[in-house]
MDAnalysis code that builds the backbone (N, CA, C; Angstrom):
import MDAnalysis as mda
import numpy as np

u = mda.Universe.empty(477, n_residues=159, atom_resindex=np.repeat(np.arange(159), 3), trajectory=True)
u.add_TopologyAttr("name", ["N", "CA", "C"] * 159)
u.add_TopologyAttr("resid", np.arange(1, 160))
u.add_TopologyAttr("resname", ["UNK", "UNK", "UNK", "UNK", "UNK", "UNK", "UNK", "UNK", "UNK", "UNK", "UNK", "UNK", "UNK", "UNK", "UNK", "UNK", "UNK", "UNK", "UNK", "UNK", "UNK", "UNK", "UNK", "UNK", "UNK", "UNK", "UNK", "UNK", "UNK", "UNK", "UNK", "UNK", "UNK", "UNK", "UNK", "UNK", "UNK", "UNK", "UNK", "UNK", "UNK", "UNK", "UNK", "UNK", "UNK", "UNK", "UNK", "UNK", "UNK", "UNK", "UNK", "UNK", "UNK", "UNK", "UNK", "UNK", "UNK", "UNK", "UNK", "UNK", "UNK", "UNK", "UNK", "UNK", "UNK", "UNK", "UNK", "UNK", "UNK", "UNK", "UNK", "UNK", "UNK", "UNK", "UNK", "UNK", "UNK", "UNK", "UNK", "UNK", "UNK", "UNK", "UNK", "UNK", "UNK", "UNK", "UNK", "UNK", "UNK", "UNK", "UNK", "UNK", "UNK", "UNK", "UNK", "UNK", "UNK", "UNK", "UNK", "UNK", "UNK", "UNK", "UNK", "UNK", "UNK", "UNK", "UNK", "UNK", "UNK", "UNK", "UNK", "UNK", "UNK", "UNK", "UNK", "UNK", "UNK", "UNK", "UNK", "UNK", "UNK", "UNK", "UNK", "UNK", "UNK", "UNK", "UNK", "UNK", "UNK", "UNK", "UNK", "UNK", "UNK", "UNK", "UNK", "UNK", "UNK", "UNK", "UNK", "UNK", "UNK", "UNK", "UNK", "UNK", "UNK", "UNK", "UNK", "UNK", "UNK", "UNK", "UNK", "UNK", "UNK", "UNK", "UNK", "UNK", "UNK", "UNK", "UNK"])
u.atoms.positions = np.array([
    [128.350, 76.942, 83.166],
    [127.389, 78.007, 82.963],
    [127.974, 79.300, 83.533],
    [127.757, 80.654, 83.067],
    [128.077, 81.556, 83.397],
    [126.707, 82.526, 83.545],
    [127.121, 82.913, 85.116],
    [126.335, 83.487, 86.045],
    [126.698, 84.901, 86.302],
    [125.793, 86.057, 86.250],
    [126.217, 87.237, 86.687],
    [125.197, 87.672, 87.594],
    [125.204, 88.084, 88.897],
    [123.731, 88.345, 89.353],
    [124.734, 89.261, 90.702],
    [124.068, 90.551, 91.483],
    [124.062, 91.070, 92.291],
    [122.620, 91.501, 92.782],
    [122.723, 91.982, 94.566],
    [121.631, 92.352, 95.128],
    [121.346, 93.978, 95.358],
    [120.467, 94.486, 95.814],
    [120.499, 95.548, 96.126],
    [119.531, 95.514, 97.102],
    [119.463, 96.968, 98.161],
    [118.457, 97.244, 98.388],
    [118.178, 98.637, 98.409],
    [116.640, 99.078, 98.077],
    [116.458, 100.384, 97.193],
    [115.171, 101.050, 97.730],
    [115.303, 102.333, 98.067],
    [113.867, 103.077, 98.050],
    [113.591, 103.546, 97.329],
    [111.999, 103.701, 96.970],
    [111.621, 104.841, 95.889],
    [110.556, 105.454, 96.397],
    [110.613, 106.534, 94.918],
    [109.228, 107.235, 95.346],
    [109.095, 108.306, 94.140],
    [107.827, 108.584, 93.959],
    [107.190, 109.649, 93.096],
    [107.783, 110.927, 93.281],
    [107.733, 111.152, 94.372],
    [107.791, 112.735, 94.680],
    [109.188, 112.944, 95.902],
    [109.905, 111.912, 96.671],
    [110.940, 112.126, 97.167],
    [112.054, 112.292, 96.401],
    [112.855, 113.126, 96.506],
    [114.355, 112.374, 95.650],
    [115.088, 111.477, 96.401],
    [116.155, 111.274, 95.505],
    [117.177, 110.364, 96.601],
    [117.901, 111.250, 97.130],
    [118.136, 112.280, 97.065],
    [119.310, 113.359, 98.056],
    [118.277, 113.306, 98.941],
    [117.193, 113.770, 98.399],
    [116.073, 113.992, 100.594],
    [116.137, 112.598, 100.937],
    [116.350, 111.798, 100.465],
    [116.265, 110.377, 101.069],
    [117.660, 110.065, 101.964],
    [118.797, 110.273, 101.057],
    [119.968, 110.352, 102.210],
    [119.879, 111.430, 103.349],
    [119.643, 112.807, 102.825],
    [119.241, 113.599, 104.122],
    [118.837, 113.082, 105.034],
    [117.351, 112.248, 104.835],
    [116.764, 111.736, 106.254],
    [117.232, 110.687, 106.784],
    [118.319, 109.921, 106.003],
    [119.055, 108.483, 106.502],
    [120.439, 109.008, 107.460],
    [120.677, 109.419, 106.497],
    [122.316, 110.205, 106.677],
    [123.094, 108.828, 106.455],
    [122.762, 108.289, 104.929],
    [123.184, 107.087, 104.592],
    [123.591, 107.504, 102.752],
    [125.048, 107.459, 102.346],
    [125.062, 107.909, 101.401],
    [124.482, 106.758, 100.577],
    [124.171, 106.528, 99.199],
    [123.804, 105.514, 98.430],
    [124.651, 104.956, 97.749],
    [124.798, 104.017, 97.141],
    [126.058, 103.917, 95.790],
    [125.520, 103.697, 94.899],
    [124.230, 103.719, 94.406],
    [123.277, 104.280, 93.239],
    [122.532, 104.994, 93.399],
    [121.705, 105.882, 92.343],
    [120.597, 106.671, 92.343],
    [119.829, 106.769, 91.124],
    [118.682, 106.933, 91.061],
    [117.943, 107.359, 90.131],
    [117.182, 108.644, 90.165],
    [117.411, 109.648, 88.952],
    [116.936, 110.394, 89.215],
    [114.885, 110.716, 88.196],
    [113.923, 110.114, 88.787],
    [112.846, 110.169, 88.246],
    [113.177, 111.311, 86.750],
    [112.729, 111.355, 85.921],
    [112.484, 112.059, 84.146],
    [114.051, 112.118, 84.143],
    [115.077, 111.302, 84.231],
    [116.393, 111.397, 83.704],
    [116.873, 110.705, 83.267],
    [115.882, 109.530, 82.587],
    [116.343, 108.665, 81.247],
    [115.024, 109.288, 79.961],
    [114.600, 110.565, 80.215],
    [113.389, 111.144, 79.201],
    [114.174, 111.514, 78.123],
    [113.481, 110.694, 76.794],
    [113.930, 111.568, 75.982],
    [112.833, 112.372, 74.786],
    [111.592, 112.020, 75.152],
    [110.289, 112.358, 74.975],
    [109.580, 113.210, 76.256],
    [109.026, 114.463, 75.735],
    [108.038, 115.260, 76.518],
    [107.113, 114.796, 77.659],
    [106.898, 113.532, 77.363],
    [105.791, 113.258, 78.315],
    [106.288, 111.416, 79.342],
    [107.573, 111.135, 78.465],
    [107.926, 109.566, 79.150],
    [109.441, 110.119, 80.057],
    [108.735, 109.520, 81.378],
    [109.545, 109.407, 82.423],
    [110.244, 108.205, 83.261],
    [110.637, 108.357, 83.990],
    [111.224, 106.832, 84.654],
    [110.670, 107.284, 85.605],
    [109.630, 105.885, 86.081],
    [108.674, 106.212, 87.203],
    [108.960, 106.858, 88.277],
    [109.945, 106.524, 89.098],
    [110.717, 107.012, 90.308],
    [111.705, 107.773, 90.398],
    [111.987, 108.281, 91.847],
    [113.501, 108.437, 92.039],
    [113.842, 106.901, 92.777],
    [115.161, 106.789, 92.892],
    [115.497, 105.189, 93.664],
    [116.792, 105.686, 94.049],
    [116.842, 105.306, 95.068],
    [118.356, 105.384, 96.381],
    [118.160, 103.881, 96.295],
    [119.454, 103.544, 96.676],
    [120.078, 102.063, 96.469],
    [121.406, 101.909, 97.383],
    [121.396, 100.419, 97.969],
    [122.731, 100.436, 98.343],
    [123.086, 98.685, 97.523],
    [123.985, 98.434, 97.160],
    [124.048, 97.809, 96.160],
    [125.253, 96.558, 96.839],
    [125.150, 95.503, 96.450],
    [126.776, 94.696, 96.401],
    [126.450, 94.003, 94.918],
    [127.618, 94.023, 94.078],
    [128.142, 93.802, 92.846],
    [129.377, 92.590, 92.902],
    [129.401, 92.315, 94.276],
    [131.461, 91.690, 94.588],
    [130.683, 90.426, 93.705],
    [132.305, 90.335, 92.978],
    [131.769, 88.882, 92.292],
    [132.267, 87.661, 93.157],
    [131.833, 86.589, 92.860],
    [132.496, 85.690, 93.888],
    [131.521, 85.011, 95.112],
    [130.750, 85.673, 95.037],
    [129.819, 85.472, 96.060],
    [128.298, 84.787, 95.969],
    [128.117, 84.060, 96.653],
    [126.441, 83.754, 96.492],
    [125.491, 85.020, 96.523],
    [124.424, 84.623, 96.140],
    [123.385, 85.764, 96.384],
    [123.186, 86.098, 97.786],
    [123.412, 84.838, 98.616],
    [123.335, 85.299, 100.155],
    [123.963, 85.848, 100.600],
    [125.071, 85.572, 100.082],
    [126.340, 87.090, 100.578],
    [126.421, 88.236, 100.608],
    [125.504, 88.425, 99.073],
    [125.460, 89.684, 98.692],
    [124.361, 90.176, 99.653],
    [123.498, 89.703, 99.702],
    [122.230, 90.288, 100.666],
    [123.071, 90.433, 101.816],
    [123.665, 89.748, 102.402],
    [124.174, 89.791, 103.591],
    [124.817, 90.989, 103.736],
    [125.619, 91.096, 102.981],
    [126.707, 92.565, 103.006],
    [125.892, 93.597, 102.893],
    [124.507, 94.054, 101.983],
    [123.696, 94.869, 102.284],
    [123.321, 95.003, 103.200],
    [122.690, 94.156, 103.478],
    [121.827, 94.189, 105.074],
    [122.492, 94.709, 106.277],
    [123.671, 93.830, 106.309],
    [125.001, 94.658, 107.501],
    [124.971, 95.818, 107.236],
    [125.017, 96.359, 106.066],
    [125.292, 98.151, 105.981],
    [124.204, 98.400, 106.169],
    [122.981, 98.311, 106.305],
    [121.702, 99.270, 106.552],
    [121.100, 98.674, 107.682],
    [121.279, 97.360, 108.365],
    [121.080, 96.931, 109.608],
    [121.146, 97.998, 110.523],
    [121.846, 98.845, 111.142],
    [122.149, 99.387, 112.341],
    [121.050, 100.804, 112.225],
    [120.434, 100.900, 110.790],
    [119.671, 102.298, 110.200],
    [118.306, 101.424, 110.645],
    [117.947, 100.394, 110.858],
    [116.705, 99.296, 109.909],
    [115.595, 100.629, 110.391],
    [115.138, 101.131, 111.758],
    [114.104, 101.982, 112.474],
    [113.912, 103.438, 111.667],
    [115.009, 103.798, 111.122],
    [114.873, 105.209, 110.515],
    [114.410, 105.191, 109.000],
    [115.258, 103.752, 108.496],
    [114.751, 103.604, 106.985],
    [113.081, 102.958, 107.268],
    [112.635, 102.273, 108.132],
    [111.207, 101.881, 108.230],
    [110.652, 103.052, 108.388],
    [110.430, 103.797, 109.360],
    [110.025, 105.449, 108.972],
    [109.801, 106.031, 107.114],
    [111.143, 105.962, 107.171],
    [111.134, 106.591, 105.580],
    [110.081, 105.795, 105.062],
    [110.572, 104.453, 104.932],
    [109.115, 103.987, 104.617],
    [108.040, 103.566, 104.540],
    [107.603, 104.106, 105.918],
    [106.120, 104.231, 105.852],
    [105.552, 105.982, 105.089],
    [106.633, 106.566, 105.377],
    [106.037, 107.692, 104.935],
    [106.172, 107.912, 103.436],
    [106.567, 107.064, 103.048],
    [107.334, 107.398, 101.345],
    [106.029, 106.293, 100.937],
    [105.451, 105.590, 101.374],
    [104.031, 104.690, 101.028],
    [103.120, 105.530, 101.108],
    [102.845, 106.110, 102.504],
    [101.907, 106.803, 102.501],
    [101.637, 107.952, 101.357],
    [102.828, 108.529, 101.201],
    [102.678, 110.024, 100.175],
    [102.442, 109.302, 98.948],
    [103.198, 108.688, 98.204],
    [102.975, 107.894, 96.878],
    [101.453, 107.530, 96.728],
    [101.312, 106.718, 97.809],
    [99.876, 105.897, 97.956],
    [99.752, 105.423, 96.858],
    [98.585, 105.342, 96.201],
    [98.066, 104.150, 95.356],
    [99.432, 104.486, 94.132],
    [99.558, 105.702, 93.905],
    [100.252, 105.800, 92.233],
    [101.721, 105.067, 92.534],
    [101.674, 104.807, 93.344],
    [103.432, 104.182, 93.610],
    [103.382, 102.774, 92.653],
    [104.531, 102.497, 92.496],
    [104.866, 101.474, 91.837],
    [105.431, 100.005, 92.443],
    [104.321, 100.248, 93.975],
    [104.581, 99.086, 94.351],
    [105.187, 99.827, 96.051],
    [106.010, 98.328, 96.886],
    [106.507, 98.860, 98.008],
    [107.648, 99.912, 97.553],
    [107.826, 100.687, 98.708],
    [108.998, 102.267, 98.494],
    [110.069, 101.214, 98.670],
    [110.161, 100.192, 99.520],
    [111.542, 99.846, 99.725],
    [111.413, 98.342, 99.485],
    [112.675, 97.770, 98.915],
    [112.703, 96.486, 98.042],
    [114.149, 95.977, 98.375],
    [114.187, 94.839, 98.349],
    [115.493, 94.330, 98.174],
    [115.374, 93.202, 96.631],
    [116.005, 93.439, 96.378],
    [116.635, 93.108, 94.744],
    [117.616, 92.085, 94.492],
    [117.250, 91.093, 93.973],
    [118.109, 89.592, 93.639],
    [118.178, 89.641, 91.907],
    [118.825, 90.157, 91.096],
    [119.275, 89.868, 89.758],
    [119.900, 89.159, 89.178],
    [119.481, 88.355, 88.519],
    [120.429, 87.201, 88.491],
    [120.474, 86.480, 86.691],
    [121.446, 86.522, 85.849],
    [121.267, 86.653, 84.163],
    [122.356, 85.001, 84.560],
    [121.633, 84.021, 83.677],
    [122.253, 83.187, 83.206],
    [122.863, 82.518, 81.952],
    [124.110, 82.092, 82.001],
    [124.654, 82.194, 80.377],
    [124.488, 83.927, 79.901],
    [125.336, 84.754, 80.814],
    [126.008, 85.795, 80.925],
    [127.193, 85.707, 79.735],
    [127.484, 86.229, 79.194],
    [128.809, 85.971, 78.762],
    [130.182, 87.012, 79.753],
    [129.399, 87.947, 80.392],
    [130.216, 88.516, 81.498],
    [130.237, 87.852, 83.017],
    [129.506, 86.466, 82.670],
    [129.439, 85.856, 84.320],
    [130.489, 85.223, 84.694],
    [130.365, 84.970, 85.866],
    [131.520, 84.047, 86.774],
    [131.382, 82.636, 85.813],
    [132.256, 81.921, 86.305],
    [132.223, 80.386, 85.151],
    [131.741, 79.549, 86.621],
    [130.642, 78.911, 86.711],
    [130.398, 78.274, 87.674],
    [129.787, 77.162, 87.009],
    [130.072, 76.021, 87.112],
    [128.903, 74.885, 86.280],
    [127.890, 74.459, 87.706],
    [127.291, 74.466, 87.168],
    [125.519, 73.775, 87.962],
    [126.000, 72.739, 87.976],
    [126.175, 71.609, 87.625],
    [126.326, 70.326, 87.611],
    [127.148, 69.765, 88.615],
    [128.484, 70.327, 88.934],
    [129.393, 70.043, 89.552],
    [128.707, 70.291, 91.283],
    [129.265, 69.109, 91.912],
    [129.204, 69.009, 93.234],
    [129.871, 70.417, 94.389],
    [128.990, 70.730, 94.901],
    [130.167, 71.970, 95.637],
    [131.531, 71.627, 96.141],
    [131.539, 70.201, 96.733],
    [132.928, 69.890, 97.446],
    [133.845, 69.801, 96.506],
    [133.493, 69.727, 95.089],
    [134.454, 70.323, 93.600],
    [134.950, 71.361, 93.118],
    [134.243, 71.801, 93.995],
    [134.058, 73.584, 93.586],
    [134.644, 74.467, 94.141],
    [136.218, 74.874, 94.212],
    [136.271, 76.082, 94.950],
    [135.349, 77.664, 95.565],
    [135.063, 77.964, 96.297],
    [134.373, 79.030, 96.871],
    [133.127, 78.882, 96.377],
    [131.892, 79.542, 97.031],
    [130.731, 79.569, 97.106],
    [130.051, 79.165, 95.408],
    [128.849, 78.146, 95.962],
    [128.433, 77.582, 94.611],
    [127.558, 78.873, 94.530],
    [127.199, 79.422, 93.388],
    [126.035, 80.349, 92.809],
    [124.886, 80.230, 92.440],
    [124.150, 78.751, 92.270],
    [123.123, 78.375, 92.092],
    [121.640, 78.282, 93.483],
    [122.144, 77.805, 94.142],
    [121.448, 77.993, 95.056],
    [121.561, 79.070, 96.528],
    [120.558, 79.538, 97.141],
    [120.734, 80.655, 98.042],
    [119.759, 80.518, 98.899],
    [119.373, 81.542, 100.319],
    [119.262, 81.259, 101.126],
    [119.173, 82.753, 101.946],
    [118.137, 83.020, 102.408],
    [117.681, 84.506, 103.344],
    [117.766, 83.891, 104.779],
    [119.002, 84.277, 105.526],
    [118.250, 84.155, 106.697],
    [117.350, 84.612, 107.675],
    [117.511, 84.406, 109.038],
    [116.488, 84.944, 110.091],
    [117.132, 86.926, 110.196],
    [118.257, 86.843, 110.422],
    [118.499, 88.413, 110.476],
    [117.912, 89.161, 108.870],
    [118.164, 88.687, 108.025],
    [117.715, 89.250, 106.837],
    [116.097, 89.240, 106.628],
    [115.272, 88.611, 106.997],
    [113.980, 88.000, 107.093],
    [113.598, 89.192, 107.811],
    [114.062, 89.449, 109.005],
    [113.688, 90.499, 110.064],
    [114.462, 91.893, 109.643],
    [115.107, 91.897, 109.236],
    [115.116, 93.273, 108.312],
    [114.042, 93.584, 107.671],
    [113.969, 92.660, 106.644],
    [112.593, 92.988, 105.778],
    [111.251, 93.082, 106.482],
    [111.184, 92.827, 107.142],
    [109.654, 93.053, 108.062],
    [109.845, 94.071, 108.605],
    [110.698, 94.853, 109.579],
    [111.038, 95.825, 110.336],
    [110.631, 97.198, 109.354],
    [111.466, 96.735, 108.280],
    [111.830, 98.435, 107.177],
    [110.328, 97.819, 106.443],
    [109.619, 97.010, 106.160],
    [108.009, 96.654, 105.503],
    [108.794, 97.078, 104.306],
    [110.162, 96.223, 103.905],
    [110.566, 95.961, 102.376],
    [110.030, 94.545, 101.406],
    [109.717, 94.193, 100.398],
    [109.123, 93.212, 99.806],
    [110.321, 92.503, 98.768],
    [110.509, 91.851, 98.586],
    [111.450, 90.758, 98.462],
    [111.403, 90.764, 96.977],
    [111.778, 90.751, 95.514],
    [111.984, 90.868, 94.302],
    [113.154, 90.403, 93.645],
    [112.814, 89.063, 93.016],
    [113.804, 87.808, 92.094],
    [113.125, 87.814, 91.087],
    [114.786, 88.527, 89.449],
    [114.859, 88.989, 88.667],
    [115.740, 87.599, 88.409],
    [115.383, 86.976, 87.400],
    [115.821, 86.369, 86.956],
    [116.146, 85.611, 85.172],
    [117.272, 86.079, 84.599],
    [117.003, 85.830, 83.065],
    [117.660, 84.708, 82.599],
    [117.530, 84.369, 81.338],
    [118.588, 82.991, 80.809],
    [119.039, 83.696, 79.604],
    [120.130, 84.091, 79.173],
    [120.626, 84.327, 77.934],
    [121.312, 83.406, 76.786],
    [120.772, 82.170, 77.457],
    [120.981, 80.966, 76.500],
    [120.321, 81.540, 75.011],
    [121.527, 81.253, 74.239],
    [121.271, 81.545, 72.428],
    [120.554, 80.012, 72.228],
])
């Protein structure tokens, strides 16, 4: 089976951008969204702006990938919880949910995925199996600290 899936983790908001969002982090992003900059109609927008810090490495479990996020915004966790409480508060009800999220994507029977078979035993398997994953206690307590909500995206592109 071929697997393609990376994590992220992302703030948003109605009315912040993501440049004032790095301003107040002093955390550059390696994505962004900029709210009405996929418009191609007068009145349809893309709900948010979204700052993101992303891992894409292939090769890796999903826990890895969280992991490697988390290490990079770990040492911020008190300033990004700030951001978002205040990026909840201003949004309030019209928000599209929590400001800050961490993100598990995960497309199966990819034709751009890693070749990993499900079936096969891990001790068969060179490097990390991709099917199954795992949040730990430091990652767990990230997410409570920054009051981020947890979001598994998951597709099958079986023809």
């Amino acid at each position: 089976m071929l697997i393609s899936q990376y994590a992220y983790f992302g703030l948003s908001s109605l009315t912040v951008s993501a440049a004032e969002m790095t301003a107040v982090l002093g955390i550059e992003p390696d994505e962004t969204m900029v709210r009405g900059s996929r418009s191609t109609g007068p009145r349809v927008l893309p709900v948010l702006h979204r700052w993101k810090i992303v891992c894409r490495e292939p090769g890796l479990g999903v826990d890895e990938q969280v992991a490697r996020v988390v290490a990079r915004l770990a040492p911020h966790a008190d300033a990004i919880a700030a951001l978002t409480r205040r990026l909840d508060a201003e949004d309030g009800e019209d928000g599209e949910g929590p400001s800050a999220v961490l993100e598990v994507v995960r497309v199966f029977n990819d034709e751009d995925g890693q070749d990993r078979l499900a079936g096969t035993p891990p001790e068969l398997v060179e490097g990390p199996g991709l099917l199954g994953w795992h949040l730990g206690r430091d990652v767990l307590a990230f997410l409570h600290t920054t009051g981020a909500a947890l979001d598994v995206d998951e597709y099958d592109h079986a023809g």
